[in-house]
DSSP file (Angstrom, degrees, kcal/mol; ACC not computed):
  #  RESIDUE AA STRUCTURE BP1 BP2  ACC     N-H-->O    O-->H-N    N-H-->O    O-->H-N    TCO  KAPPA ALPHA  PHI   PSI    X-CA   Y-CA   Z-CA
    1    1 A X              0   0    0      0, 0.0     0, 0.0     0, 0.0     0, 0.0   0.000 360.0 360.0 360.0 127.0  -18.3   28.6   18.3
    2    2 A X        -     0   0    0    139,-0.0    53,-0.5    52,-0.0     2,-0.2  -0.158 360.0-163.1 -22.4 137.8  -18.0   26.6   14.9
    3    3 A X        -     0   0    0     51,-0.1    51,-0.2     1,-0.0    48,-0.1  -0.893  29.7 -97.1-131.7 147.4  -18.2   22.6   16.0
    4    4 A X        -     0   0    0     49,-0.9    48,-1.5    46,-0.3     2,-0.4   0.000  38.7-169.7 -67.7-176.1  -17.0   20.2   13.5
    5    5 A X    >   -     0   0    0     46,-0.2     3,-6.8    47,-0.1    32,-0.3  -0.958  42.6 -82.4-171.8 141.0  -19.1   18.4   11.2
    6    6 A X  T 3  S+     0   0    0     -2,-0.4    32,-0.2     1,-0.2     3,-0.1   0.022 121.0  36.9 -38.7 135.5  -18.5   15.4    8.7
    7    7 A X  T 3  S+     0   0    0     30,-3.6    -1,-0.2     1,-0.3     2,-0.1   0.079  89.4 104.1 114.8 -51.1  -16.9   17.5    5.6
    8    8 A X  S <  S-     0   0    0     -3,-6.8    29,-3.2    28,-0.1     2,-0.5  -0.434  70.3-117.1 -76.8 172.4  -14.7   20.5    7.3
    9    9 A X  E     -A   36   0A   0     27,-0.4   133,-2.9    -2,-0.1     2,-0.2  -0.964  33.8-162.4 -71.2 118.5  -11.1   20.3    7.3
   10   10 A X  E     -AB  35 141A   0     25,-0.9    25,-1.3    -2,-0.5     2,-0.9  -0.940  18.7-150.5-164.7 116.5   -9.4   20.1   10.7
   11   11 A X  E     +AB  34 140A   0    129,-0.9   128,-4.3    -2,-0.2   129,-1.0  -0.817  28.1 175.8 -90.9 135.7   -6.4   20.6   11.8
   12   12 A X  E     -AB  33 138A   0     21,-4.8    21,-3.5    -2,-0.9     2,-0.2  -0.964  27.2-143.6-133.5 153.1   -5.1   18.4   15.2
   13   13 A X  E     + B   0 137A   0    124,-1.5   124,-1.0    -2,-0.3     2,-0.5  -0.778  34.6 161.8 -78.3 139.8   -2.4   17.7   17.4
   14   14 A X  E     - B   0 136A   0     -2,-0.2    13,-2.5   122,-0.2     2,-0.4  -0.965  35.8-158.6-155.0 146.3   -2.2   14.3   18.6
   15   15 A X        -     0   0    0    120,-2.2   120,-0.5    -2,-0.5     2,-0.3  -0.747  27.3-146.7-139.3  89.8    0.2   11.8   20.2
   16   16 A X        -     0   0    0     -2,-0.4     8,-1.6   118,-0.2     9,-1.0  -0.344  19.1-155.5 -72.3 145.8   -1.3    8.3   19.5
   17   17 A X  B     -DE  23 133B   0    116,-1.3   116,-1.3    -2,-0.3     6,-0.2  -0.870  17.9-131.8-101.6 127.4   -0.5    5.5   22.7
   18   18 A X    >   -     0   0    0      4,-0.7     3,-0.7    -2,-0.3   114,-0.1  -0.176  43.5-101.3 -55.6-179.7   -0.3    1.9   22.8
   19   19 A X  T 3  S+     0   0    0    112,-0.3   113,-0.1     1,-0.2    -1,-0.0   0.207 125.2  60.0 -80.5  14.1   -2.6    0.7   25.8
   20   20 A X  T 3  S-     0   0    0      2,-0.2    -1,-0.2     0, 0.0     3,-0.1   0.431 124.3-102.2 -84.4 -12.2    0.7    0.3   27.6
   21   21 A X  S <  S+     0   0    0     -3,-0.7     2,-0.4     1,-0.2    -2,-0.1   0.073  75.0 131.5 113.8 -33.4    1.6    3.9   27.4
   22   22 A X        -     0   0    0     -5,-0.1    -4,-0.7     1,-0.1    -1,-0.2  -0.700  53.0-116.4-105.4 124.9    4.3    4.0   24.5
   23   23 A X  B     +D   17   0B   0     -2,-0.4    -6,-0.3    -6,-0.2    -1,-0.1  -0.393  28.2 178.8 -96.9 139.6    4.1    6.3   21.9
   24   24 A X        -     0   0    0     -8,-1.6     2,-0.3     1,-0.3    -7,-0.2   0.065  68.7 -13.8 -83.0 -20.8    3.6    5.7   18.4
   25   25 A X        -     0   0    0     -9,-1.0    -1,-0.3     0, 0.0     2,-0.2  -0.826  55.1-164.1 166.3 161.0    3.5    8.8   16.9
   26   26 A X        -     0   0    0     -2,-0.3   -11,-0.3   -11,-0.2    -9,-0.0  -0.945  27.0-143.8-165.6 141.3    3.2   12.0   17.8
   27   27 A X    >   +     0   0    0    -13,-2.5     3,-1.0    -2,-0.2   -12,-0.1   0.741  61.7 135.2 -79.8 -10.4    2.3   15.3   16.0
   28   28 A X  T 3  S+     0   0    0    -14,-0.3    -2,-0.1     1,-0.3     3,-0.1   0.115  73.0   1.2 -28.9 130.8    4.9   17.1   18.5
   29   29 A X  T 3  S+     0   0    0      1,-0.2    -1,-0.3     0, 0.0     2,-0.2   0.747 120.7  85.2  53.7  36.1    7.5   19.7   16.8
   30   30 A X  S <  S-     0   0    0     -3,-1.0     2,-0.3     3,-0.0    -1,-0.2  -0.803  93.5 -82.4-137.2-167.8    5.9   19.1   13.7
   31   31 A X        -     0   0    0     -2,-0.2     3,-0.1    -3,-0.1   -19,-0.0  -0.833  55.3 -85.8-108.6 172.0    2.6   20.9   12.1
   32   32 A X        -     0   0    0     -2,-0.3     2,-0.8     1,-0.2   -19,-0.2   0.058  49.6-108.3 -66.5 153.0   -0.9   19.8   13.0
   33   33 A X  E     -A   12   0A   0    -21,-3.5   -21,-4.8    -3,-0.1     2,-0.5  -0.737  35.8-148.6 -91.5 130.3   -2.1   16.8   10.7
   34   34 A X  E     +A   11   0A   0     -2,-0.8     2,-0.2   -23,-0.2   -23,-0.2  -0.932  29.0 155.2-105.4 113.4   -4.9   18.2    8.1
   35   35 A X  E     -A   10   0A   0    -25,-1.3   -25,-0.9    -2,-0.5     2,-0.4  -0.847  47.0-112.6-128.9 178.5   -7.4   16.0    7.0
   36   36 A X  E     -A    9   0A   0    -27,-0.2   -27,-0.4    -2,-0.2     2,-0.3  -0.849  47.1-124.1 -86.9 138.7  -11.5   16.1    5.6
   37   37 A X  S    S+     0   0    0    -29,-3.2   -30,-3.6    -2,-0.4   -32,-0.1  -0.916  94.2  17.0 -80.8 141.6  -13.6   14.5    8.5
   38   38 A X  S    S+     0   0    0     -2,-0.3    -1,-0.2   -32,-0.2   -32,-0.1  -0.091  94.8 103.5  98.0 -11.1  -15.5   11.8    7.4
   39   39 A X  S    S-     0   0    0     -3,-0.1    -2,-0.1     1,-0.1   -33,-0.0   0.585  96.5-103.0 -86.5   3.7  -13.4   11.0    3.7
   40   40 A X  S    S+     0   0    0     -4,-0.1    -1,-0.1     3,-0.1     4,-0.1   0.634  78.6 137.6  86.4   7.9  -11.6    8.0    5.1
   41   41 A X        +     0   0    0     -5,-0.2     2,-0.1     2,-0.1    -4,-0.1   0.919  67.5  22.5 -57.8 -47.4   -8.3    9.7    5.6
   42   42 A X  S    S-     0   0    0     -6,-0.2     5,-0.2     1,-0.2     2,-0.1  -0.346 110.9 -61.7-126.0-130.7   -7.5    8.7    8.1
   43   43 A X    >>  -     0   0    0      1,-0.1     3,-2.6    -2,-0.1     4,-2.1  -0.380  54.4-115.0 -90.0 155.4   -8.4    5.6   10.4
   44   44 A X  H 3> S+     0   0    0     23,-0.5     4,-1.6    24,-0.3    -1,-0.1   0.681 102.7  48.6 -52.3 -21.8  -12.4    5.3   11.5
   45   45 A X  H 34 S+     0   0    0      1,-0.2    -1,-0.2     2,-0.2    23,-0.1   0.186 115.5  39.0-103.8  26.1  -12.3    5.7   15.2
   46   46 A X  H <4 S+     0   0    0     -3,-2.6    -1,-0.2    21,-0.2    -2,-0.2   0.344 115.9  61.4-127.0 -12.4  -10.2    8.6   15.5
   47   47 A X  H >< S+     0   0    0     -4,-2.1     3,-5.9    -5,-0.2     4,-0.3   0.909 105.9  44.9 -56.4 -68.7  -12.4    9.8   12.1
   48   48 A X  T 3< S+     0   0    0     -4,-1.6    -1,-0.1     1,-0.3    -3,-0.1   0.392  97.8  72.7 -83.3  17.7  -15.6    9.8   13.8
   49   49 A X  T 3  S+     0   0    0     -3,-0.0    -1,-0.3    12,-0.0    -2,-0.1   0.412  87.0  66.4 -95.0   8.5  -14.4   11.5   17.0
   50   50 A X    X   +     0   0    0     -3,-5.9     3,-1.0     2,-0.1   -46,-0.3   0.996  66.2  97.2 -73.2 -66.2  -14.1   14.9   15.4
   51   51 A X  T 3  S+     0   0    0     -4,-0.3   -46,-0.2     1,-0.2   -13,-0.0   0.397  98.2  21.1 -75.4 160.3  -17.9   15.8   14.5
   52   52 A X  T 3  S+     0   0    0    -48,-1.5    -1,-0.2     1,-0.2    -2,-0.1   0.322  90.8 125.0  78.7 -15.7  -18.9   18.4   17.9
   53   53 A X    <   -     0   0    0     -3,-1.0   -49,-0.9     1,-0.1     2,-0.3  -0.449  51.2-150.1 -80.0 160.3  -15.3   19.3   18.9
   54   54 A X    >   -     0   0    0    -51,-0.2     3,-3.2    84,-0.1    84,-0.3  -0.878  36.2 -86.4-129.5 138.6  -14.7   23.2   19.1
   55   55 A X  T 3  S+     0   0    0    -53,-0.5    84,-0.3    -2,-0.3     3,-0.1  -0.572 123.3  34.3 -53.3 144.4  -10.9   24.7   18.2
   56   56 A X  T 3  S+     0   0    0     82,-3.4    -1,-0.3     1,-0.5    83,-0.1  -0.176  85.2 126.2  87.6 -14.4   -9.4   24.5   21.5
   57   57 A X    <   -     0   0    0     -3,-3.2    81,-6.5    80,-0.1    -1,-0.5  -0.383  44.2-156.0 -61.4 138.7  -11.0   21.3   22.8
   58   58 A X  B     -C  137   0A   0     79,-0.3    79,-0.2    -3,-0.1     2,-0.1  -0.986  17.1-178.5-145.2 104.0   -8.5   18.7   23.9
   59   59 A X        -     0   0    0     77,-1.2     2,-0.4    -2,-0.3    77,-0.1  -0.128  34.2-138.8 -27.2 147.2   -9.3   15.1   24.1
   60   60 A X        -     0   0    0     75,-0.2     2,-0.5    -2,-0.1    75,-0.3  -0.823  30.6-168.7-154.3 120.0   -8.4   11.5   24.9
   61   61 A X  E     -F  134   0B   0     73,-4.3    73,-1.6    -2,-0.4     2,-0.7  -0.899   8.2-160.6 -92.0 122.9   -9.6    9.0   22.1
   62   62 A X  E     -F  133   0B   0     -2,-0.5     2,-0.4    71,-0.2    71,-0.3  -0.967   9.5-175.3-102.6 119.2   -9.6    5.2   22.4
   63   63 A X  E     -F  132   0B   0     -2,-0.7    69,-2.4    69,-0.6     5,-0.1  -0.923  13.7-144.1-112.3  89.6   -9.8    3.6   19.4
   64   64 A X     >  -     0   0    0     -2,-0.4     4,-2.6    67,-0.3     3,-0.3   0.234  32.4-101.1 -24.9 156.4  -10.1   -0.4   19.4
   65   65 A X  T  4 S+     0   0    0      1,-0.2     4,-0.5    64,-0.2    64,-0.1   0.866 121.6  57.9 -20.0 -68.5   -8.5   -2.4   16.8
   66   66 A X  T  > S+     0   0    0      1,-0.3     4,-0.6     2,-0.1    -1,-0.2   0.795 108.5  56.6 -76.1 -38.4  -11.2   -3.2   14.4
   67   67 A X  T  4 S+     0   0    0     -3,-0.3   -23,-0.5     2,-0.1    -1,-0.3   0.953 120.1  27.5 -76.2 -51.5  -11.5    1.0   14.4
   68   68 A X  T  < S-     0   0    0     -4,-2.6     2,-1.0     1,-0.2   -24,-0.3   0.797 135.9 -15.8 -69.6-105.9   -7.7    1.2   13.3
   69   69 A X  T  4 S-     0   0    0     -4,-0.5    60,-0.5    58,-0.4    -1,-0.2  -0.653  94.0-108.3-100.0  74.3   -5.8   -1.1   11.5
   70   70 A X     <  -     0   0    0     -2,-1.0    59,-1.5    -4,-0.6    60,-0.2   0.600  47.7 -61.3  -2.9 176.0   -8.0   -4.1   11.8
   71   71 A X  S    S-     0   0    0     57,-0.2    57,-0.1    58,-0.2    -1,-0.1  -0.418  78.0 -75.2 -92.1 137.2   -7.3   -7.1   13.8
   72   72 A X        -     0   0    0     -2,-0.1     2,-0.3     1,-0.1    -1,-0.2  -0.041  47.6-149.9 -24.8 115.4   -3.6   -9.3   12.6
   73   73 A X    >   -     0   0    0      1,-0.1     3,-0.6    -3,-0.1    51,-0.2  -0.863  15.0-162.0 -93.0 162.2   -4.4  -11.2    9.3
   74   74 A X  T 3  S+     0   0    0     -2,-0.3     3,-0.4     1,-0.2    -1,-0.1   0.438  86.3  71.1-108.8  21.0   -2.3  -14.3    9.1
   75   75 A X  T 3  S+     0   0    0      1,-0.3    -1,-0.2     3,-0.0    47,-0.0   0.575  95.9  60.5 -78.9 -10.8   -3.2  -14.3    4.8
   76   76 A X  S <  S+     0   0    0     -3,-0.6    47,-3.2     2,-0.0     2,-0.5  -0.162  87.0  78.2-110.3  49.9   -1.0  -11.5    4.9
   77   77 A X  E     +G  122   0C   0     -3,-0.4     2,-0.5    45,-0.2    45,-0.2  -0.990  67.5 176.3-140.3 124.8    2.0  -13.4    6.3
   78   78 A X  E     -G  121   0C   0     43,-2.4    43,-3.3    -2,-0.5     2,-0.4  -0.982  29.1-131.9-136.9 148.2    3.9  -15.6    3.3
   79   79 A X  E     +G  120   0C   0     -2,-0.5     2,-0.6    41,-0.2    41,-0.2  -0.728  29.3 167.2 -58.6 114.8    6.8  -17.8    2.6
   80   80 A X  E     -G  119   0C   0     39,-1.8    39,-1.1    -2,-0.4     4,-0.1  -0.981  41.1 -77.1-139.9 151.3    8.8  -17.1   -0.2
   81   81 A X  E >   -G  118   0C   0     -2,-0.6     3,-0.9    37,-0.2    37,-0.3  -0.279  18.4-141.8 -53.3 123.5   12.3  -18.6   -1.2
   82   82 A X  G >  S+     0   0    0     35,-5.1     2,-1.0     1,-0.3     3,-0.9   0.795 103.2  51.2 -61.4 -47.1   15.3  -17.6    0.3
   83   83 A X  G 3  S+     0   0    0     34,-0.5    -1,-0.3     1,-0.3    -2,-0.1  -0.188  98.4  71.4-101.9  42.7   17.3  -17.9   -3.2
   84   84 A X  G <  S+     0   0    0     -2,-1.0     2,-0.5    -3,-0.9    -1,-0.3  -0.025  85.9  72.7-103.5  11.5   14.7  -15.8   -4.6
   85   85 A X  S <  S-     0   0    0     -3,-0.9     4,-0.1    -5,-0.0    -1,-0.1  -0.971  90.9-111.8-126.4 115.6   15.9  -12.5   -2.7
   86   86 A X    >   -     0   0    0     -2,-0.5     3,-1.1     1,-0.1     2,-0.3  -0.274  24.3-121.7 -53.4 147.4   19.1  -10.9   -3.8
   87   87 A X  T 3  S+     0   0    0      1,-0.4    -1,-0.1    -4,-0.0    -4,-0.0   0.153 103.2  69.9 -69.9  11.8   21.8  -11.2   -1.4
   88   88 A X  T 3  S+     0   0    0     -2,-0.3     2,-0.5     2,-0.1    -1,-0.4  -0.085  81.9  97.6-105.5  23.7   22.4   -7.2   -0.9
   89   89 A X  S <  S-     0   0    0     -3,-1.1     2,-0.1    -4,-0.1     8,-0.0  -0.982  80.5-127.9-128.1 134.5   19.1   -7.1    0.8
   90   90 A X        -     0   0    0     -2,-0.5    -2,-0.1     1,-0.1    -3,-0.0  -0.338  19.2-165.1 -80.6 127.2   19.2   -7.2    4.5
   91   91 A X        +     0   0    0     -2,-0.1     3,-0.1     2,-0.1    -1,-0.1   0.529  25.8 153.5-102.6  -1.0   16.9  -10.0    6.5
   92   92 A X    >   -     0   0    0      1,-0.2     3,-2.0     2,-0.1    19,-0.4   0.166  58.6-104.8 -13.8 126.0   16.8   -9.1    9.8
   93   93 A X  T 3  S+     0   0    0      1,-0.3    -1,-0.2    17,-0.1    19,-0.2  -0.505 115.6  24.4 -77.4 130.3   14.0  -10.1   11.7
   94   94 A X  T 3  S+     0   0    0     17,-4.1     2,-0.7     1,-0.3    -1,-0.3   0.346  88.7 142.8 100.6 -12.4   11.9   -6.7   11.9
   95   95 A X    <   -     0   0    0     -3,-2.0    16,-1.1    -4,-0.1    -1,-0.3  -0.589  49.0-131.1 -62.4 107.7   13.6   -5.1    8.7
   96   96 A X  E     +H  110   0C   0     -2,-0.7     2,-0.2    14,-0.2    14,-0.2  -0.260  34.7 168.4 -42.7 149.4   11.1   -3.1    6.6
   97   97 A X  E     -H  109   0C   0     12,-0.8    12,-2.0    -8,-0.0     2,-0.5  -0.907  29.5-136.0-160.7 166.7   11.2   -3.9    2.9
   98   98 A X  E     -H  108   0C   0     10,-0.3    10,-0.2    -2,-0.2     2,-0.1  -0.993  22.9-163.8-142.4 137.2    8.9   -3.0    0.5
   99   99 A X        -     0   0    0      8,-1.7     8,-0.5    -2,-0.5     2,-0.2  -0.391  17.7-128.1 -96.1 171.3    7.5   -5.8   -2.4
  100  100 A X        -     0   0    0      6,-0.2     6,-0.2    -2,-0.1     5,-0.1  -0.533  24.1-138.1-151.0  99.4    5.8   -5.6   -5.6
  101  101 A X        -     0   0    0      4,-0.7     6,-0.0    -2,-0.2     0, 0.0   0.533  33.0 -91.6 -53.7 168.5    2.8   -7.6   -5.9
  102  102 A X  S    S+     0   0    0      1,-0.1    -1,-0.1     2,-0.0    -2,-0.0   0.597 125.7  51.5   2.8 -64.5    1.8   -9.8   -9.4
  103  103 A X  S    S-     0   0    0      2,-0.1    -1,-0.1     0, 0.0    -2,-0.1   0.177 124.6 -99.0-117.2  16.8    0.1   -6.9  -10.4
  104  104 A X  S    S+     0   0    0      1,-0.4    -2,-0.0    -4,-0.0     0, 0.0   0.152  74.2 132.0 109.7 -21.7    2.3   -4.4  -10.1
  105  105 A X        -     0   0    0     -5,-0.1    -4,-0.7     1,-0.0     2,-0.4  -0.136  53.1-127.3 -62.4 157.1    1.4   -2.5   -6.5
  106  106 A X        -     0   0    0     -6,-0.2     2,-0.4    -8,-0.0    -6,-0.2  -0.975  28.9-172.0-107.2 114.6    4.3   -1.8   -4.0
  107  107 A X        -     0   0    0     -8,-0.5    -8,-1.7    -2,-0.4   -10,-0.0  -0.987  23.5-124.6-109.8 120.0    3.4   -3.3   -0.4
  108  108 A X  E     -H   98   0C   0     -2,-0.4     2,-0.3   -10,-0.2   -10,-0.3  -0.399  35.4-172.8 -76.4 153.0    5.6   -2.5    2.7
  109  109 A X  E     -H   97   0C   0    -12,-2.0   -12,-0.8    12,-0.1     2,-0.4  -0.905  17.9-151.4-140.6 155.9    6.6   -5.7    4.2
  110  110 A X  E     -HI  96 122C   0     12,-1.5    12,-1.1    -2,-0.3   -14,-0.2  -0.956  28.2-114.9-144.3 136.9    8.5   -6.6    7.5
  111  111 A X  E     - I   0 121C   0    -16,-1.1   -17,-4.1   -19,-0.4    10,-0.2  -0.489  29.8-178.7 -75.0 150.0   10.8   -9.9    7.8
  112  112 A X  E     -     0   0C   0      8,-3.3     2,-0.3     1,-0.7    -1,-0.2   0.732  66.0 -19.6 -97.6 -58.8    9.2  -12.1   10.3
  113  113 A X  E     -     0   0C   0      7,-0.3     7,-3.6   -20,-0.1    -1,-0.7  -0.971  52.1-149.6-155.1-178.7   11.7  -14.6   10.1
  114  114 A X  E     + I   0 119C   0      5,-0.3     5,-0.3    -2,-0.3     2,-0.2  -0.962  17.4 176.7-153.6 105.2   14.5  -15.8    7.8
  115  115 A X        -     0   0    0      3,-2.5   -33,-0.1    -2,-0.4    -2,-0.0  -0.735  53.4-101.8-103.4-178.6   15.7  -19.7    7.6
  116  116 A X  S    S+     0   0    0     -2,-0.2     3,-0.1     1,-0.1    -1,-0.0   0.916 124.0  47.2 -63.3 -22.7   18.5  -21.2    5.1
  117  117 A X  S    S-     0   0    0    -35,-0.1   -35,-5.1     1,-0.1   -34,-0.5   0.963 127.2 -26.3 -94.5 -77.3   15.0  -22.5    3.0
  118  118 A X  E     -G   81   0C   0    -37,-0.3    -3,-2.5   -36,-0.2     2,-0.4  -0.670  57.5-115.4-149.8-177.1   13.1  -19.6    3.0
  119  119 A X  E     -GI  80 114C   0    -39,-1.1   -39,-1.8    -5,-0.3     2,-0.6  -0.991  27.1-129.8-149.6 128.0   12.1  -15.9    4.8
  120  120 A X  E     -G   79   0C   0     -7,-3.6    -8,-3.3    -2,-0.4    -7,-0.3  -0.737  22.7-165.9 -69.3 113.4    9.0  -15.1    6.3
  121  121 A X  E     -GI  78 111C   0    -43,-3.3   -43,-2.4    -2,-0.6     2,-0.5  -0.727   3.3-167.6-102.4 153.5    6.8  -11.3    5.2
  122  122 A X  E     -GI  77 110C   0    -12,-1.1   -12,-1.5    -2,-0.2   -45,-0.2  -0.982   9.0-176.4-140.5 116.4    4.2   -9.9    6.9
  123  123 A X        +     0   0    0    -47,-3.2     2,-0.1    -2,-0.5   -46,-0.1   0.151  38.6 124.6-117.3  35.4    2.7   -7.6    5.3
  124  124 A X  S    S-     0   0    0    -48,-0.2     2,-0.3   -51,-0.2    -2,-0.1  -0.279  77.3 -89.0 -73.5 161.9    0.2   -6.5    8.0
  125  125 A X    >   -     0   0    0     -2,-0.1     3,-1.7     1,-0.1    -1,-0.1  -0.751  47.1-119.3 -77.8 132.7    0.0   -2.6    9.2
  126  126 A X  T 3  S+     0   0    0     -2,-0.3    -1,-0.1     1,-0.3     4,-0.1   0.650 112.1  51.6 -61.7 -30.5    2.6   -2.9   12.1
  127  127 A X  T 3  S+     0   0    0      2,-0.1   -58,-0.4   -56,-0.0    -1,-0.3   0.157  82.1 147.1-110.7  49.2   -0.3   -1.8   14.8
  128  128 A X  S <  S+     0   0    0     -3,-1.7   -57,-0.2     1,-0.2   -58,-0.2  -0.485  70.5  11.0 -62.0 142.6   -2.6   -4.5   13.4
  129  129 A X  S    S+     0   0    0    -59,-1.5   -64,-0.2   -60,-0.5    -1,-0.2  -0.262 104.8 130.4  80.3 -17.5   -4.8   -6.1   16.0
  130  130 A X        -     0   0    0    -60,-0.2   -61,-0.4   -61,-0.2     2,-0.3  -0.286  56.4-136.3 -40.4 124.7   -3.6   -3.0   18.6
  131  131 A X        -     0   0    0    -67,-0.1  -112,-0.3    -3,-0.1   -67,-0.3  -0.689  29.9-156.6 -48.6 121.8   -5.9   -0.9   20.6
  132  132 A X  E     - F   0  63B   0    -69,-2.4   -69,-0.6    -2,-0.3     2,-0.3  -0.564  15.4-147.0-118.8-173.4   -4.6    2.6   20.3
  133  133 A X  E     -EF  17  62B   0   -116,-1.3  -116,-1.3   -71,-0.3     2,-0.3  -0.841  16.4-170.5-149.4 135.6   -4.9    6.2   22.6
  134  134 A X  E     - F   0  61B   0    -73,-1.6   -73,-4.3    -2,-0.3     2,-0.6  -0.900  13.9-155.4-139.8 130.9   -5.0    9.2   20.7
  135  135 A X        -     0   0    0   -120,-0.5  -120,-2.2    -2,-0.3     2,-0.2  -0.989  23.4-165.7 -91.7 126.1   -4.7   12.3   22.7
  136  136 A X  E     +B   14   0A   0     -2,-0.6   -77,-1.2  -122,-0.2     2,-0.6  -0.785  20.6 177.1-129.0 115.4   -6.5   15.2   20.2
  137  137 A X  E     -BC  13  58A   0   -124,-1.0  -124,-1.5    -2,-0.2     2,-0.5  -0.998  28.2-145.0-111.7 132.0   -6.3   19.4   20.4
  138  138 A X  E     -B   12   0A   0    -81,-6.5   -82,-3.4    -2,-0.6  -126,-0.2  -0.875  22.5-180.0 -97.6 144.0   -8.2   20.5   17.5
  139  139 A X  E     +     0   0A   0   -128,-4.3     2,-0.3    -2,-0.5  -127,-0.1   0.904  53.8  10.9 -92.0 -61.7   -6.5   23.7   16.3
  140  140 A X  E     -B   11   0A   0   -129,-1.0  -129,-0.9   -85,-0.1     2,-0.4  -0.871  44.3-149.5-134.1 170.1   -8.3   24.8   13.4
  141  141 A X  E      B   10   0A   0     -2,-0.3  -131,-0.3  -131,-0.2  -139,-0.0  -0.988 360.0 360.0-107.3 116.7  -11.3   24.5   11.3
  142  142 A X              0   0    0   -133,-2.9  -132,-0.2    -2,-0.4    -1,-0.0   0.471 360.0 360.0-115.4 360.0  -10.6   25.4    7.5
């Protein structure tokens, strides 16, 4: 049997886990995610369990932090002035928003919190500093 190796194209199923159990994502009733192993699609410790797996091999991955979305920065958490945000856009602590940087990039953002002064973003990956679970079938090799 074909095993992967750094290079092929792979389709998996997967249903990533917090380390409490509650899931995060899931490929379920959708099709298998296709990525290169090894091109940095997707995150490194769920990369660099592929190489050896055979199609039909079924998994259970644990991926630290530092392997996913790295560990919480707090550089990515700002202030910016409440009468600098138009007043149709919703502040909800935990509302997605998406910004646009200085230099012109679009950054997804989530209010942290909102006073009369000013509203806190965090524009860390939402399972920054998290430990994750990935249960993995690989399907195909292309």
């Amino acid at each position: 049997m074909t095993e992967v190796k750094s290079g092929d194209t792979v389709h998996i199923h997967y249903t990533g886990t917090l380390t409490d159990g509650t899931v995060f994502d899931s490929s379920e009733g959708r099709d298998p995610l296709k990525f290169e192993v090894g091109s940095g699609q997707i995150i490194p410790g769920l990369d660099t369990a592929m190489p050896g797996m055979t199609v039909g091999d079924k998994k259970t991955v644990e991926v630290p932090a530092d392997q996913a979305y790295g560990q919480v920065d707090p550089n990515a958490r700002q202030q910016v002035p409440r009468e600098g945000i138009p007043a149709d856009i919703p502040l909800d602590p935990g509302t997605q928003l998406q910004v646009q940087t200085e230099n012109g990039q679009v950054l997804p953002v989530t209010v942290l919190e909102v006073t009369e002064e000013a509203v806190t973003l965090d524009a860390n990956h939402a399972l920054a500093g998290k430990d994750l679970k990935f249960d993995i079938e690989l399907v195909a090799i292309a």
